[in-house]
N, C-alpha and C positions, 0 to 999 in steps of 0.2 A: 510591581517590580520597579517601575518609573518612580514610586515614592522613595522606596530603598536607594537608590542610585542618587536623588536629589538629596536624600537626607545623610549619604555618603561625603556628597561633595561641600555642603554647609559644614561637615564638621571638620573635613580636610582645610579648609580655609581659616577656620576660628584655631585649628591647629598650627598652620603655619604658622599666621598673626601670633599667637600665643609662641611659638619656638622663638620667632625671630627677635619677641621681644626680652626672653627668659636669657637668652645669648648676650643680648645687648648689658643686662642687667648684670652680669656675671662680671667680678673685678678683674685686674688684670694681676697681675703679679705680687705685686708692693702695696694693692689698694684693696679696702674691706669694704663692703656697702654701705656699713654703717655711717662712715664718714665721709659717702656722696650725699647722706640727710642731713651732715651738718655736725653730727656725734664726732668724740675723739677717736672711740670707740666701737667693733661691734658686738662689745658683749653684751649691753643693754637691751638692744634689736633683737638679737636671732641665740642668746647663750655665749656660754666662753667658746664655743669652736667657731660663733660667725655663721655665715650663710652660705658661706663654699657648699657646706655637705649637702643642705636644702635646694639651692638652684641646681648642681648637679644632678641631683634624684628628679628633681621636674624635668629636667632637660631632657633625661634618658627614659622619664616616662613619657612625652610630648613625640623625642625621638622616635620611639616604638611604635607610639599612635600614627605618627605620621606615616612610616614604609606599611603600617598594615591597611590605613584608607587609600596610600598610593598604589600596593598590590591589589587590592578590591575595585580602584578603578579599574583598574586596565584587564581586570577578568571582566567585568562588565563591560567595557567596550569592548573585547573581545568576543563574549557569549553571546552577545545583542543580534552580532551578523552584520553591522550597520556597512554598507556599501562606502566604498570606497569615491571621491569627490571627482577623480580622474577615468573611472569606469561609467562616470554617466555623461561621458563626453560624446557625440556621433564620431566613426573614424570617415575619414578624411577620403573624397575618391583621387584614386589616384590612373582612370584613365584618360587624363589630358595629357598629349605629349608634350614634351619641353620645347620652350618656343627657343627659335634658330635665332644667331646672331647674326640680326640683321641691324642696319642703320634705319628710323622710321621715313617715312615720306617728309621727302624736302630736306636731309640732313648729310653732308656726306660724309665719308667716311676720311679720318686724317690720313694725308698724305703718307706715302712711305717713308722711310729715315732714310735711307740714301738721297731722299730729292731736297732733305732739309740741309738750309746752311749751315757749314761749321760754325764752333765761336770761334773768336780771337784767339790767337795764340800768344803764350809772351806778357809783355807790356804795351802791346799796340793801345788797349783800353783805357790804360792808367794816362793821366793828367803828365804835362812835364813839369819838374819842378822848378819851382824861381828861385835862382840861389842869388844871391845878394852880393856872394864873395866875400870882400873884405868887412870888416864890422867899421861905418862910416860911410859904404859908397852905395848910394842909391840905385837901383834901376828899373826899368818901367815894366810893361805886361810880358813884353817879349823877352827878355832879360837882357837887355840892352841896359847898358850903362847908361847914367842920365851925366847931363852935362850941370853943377851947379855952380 
């Protein structure tokens, strides 16, 4: 069974790689394959209708391949039994009680708010400002006029 399962998943890979690259290969709108080789043309390469019809038909048979190795995996990890990664966890005991709010030794606990100071109220904290007055007359820290 282990061989089936491994030889599942080799081919689911080579299938991707092989889609993602069949996709890539696929022109866009306006553009033929052939003249990503360099041709003017693709009727040289792949016939007068081109390679549209050919990468499509890979695709959809890649396609195919692919959801029937993606539904084969998942019956196989399915049917295996294989335990779950969170079921082999020990649970947890839970008869320690919850420890109380306390402060540790040596710490104590913040004052109440009623004993703390208000702030400032206002502009008590703000700076005064220096006004100079008139544009030409100097004055010192305090805002005193200076004599010049």
């Amino acid at each position: 069974m282990e061989l089936i399962i491994f030889s599942v998943k080799i081919i689911h890979i080579i299938v991707s790689i092989l889609l993602i690259i069949v996709v890539l290969l696929q022109p866009g709108k306006s553009g033929d394959l052939g003249s990503i080789f360099g041709g003017g043309t693709s009727e040289s390469i792949f016939g007068s209708s081109g390679a549209v019809p050919f990468l499509v038909k890979v695709t959809r048979g890649l396609a195919i391949l692919f959801m029937l190795t993606s539904l084969s995996l998942g019956y196989f990890a399915a049917s295996t039994g294989s335990k779950s990664v969170v079921s082999d966890v020990p649970e947890a005991s839970v008869n320690e009680p919850a420890p109380e709010n306390k402060a540790p030794e040596g710490v104590t606990a913040p004052a109440d708010k009623a004993a703390q100071p208000e702030a400032p109220a206002g502009n008590e904290a703000a700076p005064k400002a220096n006004n100079a007055g008139r544009q030409g007359q100097k004055t010192d820290d305090t805002g005193q006029k200076k004599a010049q």
